[in-house]
Structures are given as C-alpha cells and as structure tokens.
C-alpha positions in Angstrom: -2.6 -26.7 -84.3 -0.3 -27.6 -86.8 2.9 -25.0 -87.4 1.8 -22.6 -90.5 5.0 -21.1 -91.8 3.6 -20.1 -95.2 0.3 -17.9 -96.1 -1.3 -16.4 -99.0 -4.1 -13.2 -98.3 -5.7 -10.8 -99.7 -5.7 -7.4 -98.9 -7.5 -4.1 -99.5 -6.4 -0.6 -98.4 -9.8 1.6 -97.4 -11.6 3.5 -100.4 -11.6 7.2 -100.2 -15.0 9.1 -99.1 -16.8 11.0 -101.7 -17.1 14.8 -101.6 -20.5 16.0 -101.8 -22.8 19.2 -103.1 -23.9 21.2 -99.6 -24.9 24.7 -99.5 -24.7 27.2 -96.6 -27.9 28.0 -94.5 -27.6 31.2 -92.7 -30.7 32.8 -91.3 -32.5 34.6 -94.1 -30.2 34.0 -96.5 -30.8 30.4 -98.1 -28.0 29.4 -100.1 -25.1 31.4 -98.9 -22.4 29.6 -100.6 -20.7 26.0 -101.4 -20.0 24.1 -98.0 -19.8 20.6 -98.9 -16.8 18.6 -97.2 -14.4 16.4 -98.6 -14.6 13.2 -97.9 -11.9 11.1 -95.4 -9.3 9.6 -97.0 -8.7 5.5 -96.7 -7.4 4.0 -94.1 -3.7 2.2 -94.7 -2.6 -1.6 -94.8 0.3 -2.0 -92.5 2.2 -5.1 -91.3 3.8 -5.4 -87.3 6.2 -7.7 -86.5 5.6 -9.7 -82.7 7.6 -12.4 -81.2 4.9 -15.3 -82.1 6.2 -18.2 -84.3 2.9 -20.1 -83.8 0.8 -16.7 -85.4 0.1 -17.1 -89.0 -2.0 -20.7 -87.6 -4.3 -18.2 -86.5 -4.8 -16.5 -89.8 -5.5 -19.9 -91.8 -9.4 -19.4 -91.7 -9.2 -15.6 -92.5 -7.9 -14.8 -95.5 -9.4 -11.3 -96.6 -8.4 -8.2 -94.4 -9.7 -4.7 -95.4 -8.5 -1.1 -93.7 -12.0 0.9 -93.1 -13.4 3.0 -95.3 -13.2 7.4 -95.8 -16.4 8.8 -94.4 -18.2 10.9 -97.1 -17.9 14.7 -96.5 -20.4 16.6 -94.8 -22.1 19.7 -94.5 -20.7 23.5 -93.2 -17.4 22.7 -94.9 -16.6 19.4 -92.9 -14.5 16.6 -93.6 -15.4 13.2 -93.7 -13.8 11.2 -90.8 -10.8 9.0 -92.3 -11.2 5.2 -92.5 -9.5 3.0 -89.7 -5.9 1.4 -90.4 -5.4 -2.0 -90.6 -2.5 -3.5 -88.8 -1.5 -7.0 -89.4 0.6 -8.8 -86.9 3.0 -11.4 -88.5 5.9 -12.9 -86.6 9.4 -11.3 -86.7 11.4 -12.6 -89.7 8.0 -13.1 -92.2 9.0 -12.3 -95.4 6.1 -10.6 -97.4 5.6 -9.9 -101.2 3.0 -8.0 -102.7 2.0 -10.4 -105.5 0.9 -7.4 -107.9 3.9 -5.4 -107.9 6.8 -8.1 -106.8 7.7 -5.8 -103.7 9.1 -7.7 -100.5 8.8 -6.4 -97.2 10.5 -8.0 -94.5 9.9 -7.8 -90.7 13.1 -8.0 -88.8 12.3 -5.9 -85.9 9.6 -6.7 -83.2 6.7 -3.6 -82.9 7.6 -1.5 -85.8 4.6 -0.9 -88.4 5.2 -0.6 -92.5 3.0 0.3 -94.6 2.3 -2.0 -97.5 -0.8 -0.6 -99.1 -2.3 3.1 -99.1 -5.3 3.7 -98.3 -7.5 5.9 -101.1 -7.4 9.4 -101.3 -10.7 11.5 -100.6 -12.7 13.2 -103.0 -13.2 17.0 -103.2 -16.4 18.8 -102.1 -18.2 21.8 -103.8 -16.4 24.4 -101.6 -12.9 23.6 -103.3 -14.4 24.5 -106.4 -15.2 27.8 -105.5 -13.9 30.8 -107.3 -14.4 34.0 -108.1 -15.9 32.9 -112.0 -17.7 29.9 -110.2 -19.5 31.5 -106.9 -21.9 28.3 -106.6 -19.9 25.2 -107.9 -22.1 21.8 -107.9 -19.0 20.0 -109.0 -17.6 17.1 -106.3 -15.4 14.2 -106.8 -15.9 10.7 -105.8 -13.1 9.1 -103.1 -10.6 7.2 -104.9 -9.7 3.0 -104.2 -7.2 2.1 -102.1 -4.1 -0.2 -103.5 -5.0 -3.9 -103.1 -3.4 -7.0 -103.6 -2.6 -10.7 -102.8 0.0 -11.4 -100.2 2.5 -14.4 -99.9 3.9 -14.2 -96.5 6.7 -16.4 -95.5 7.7 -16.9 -92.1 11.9 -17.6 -92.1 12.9 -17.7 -88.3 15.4 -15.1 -86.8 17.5 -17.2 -83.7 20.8 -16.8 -82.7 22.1 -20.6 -83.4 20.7 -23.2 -85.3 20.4 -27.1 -85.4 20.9 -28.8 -88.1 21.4 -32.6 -89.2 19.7 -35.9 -90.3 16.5 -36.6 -88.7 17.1 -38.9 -85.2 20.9 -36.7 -84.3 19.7 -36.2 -81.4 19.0 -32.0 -81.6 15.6 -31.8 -80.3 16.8 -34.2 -77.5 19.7 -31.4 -76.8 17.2 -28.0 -77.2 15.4 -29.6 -74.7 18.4 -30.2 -72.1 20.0 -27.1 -72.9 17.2 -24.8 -72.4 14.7 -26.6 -70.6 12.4 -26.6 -74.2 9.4 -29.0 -73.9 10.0 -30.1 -77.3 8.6 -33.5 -78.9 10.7 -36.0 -79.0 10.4 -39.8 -80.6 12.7 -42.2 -82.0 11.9 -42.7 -85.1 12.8 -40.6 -88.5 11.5 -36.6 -88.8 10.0 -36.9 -84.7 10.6 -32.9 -85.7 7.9 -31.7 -88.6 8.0 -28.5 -87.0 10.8 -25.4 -86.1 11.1 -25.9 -82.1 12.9 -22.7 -79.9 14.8 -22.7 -76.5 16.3 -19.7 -75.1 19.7 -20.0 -73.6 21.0 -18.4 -70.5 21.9 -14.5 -71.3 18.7 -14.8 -74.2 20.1 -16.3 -76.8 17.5 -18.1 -78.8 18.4 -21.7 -80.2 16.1 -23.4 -83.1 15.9 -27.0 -83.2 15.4 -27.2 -87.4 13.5 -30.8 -88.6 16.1 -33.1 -90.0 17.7 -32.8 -93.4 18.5 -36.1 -95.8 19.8 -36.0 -99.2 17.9 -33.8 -101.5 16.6 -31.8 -99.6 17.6 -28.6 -100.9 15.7 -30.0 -104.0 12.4 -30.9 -102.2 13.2 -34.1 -100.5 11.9 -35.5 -97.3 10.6 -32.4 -95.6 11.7 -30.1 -98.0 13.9 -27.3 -98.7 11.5 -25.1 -96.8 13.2 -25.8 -93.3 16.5 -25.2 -94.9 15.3 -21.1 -95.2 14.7 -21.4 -91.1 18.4 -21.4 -90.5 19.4 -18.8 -93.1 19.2 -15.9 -90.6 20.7 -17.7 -88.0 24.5 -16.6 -86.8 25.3 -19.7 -85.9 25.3 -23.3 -87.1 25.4 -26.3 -84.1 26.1 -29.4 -86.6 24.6 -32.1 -84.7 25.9 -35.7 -85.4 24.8 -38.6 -83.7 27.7 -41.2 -82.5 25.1 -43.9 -83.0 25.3 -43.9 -86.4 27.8 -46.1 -88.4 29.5 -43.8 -90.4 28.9 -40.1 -88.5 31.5 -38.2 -90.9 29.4 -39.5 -94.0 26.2 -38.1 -92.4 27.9 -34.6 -91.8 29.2 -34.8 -95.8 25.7 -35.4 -96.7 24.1 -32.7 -94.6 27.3 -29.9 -95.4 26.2 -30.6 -99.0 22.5 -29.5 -99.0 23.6 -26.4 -97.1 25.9 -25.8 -99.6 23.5 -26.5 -102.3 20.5 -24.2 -100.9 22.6 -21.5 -100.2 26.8 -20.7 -100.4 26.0 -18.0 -97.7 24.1 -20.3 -95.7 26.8 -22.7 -95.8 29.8 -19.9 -94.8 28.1 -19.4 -91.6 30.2 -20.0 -88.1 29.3 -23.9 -87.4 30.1 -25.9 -84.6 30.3 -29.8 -84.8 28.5 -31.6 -82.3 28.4 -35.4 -81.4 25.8 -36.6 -79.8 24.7 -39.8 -78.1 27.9 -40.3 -76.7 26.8 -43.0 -74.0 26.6 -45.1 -77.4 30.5 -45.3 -78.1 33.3 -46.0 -76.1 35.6 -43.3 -75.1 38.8 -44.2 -77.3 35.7 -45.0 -80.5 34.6 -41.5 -80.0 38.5 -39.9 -80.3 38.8 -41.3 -83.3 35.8 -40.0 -85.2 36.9 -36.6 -83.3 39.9 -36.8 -85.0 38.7 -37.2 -88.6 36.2 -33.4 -88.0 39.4 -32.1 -87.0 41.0 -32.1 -90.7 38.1 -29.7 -91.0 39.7 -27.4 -88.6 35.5 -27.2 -87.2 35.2 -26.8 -83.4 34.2 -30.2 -82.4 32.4 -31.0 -78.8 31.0 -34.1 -77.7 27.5 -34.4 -75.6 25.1 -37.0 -74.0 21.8 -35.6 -72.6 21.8 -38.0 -70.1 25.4 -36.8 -68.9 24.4 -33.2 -67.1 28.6 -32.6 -67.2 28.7 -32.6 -71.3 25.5 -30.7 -71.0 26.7 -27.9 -68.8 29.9 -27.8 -70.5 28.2 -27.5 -74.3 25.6 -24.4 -73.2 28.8 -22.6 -71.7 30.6 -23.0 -75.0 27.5 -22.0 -77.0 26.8 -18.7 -75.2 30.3 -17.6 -75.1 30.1 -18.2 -78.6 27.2 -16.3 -79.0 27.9 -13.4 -77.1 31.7 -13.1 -78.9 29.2 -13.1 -82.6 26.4 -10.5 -81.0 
C-alpha cells in the first residue's frame, strides 16, 4: 500500500432528534397532560491522534464519515437516546482544516480526542411548552443539523531527528544500521518515495526523509511535501555522501531549499554527516572535513559497512537527543 500522507473527507456531525406531541394516559383519565420527550441530541465529530504513519492508506476508499443520529423523543416525558460519536483516528502530527470555516486542528499528542464538529441539538417536546396559559400544548420542535464540512488532513511527521540530503546519500542505508529499520534500499535516484522511521536506543525516533534536489521547495523532484516531514523534527542529521565529487556543493544545494521552505526549518540543530566513507581515502576525507568546519557544524564521518563508525554515530546522536529533550 502505497504511503498516503495527504487526505480530503467529508464529514457530518449527527442531526438532532425531533420532539414530539404525546399525551398522558392515566387510568380513567385519558389525556392527563403533555408528555412528549425531547429528542437526543447529535452525536459529535472528534479526531484521536495514534502512533500509525501508515493510517490514512486505510481511509483512501472511505471518504464520508457521519456521527449517529438523536433518537426522536418518546412518550411519558422521555428523552430520545443521543446519537453515537464519531471518533476518527489520524496519526499523531496530522494537521487538519475544516475547509468551511479555515479552522486547523492539529494532533500532537497520542490518545487525546478534539472535537471538530457538534453534533445537532435536539428538538423540544410538547411537555416544555406547558404552562399555566397553555395546559395542553401541541407545539414540538424538530432536532436541529449537526455542523458538517470537508476535511484536508495532512499528515507532517513528529521524530526526534531527521535525515535529510540528495537522493542516493546514503540515509536510508544509515536508519537501517542505526536502528535495525528494514527500510528499502536501491542504488539508484529517490530509492526513498516514502518517510521511513527507526527508533534509537533510549526511544528516540529517527525519520529517513526521501531525497531533496534543487527546487524542491518549489515542487521539484518529489516535492516540497517531504520538506514539511522534517519541520517538527528537533534535530537535523545532514547526510552527505563522500562518493560524490563535490560533497560541500551538494550540502549548499540541500541547506538552500531548507532555507527556502522554511527560515525556522533551516535554524534547527543540524549535524553533518559523511557517508560512504569506505569510498575515499583517509587523508581525502580530512580535507573535505575541513571545509564543513568553517561552518562551525558538528561533522562525523560513517560507513555502514564499518560497525565502529556506526556505534560511534548512534552514541553521538542520542546524547544529542537526550541533551535537546
């Protein structure tokens, strides 16, 4: 199932129940006053955030969602039953906008509900409209609608570090070393179409984002859709490969659609990282070290296939992780 990270729905809070005309029947004594019952009121819309990136996929066939409806009221006085809520689950960090009114909900915390739509109110039966001028009221009011609208959910991923940095830079290749991630990975250009997440020793989460290129914050390639992945992340692990022929041109390139999505995207904590160091030799690889270092970034070298550099990179990353928590 391909990754869904962006849904539009419809949805309908539950109608009110109607109120309704009933007399009371007492043993001979036939219409002994007004006893009709309101009806139930609508049930609610709400949205719950759970810890499944994969979840919206599911909801790609289903696009209307109702909350039940108010019972009508009933005789001797009774009140209609109220409708059922409706409780959407949505992963944690969906963003969600009620295309009638322009409000945004966000989801930032796992299990806790927020109402997004209210259900309708139910109408009144003939025993509210007694009085002491009005002894035998036939007057009732029908249940009102509930609040509707479309929905644009999108899904923007909450992890404690991100990858970032052209396609083929080795990052999935690393999620997948340093947290035992079963991640695809291919050699050949944007192997990573889809957000991929390993969990660090000590539960940090780590998100492998799909490669950047030039113009992607203006709809290139894959699109500046990935770039809102790593906007809530506290961390950014720059990932540049040593196999390339000019790595400090590739980090420019990459540093400038971060800083052309988003200026607080691209103030975030960031860590350099080279990858594919079995490509250079050792005295090649201190010398494109030393140009990062003008930048005054933290710069680490790693090769998968070296479990040293490995081991050595998750340390760093969790101490720097729990120093940020």
């Amino acid at each position: 199932m391909a990754f869904v990270d962006e849904l539009s729905i419809d949805a309908r809070a539950g109608k009110g129940g109607d109120g309704v005309v009933r007399w009371l029947h007492l043993k001979g004594k036939e219409y002994s006053g007004p006893a009709g019952g309101n009806g139930g009121n609508g049930g609610d819309v709400y949205i719950r955030g759970v810890r499944d990136i994969a979840l919206l996929g599911r909801y790609r066939g289903e696009k209307n969602f109702k909350a039940g409806d108010g019972d009508d009221g009933q005789s001797y006085s009774m009140d209609g039953k109220q409708g059922k809520d409706l409780i959407i689950d949505l992963p944690v960090g969906s963003v969600v906008e009620n295309k009638t009114t322009g409000e945004l909900f966000e989801l930032l915390t796992e299990g806790e509900p927020k109402m997004i739509l209210k259900g309708g109110r139910g109408g009144a039966g003939n025993v509210v409209f007694k009085s002491s001028v009005n002894t035998a009221p036939t007057e009732c009011t029908p249940g009102a609608m509930g609040e509707s609208a479309p929905l644009h959910i999108e899904l923007r991923l909450i992890a404690d570090a991100g990858f970032v940095g052209l396609p083929n830079a080795g990052k999935t290749s690393l999620l997948n070393a340093l947290t035992n991630a079963a991640a695809k990975v291919g050699a050949y250009a944007f192997t990573t179409l889809d957000p991929n997440l390993g969990v660090l020793p000590g539960g940090y989460i780590l998100a492998d984002i799909p490669g950047l290129i030039e113009g992607a914050s203006e709809g290139k390639g894959l699109g500046s859709k990935f770039l809102r992945h790593v906007s809530r992340t506290r961390e950014l692990i720059h990932c540049v490969s040593l196999e390339s022929e000019n790595p400090a041109e590739d980090y420019r390139v990459v540093r400038a659609e971060l800083e052309q999505f988003s200026a607080e995207l691209a103030q975030k904590p960031e860590i350099i990282v080279l990858t594919k160091s079995d490509t250079r030799e050792p005295p090649a690889i201190k010398e494109i070290q030393a140009l990062f270092k003008k930048d005054k970034k933290e710069t680490l070298v790693v090769s998968v296939i070296d479990d040293a550099s490995v081991k050595a990179l998750r340390d760093r990353l969790a101490a720097l992780l729990s120093k940020s928590v």
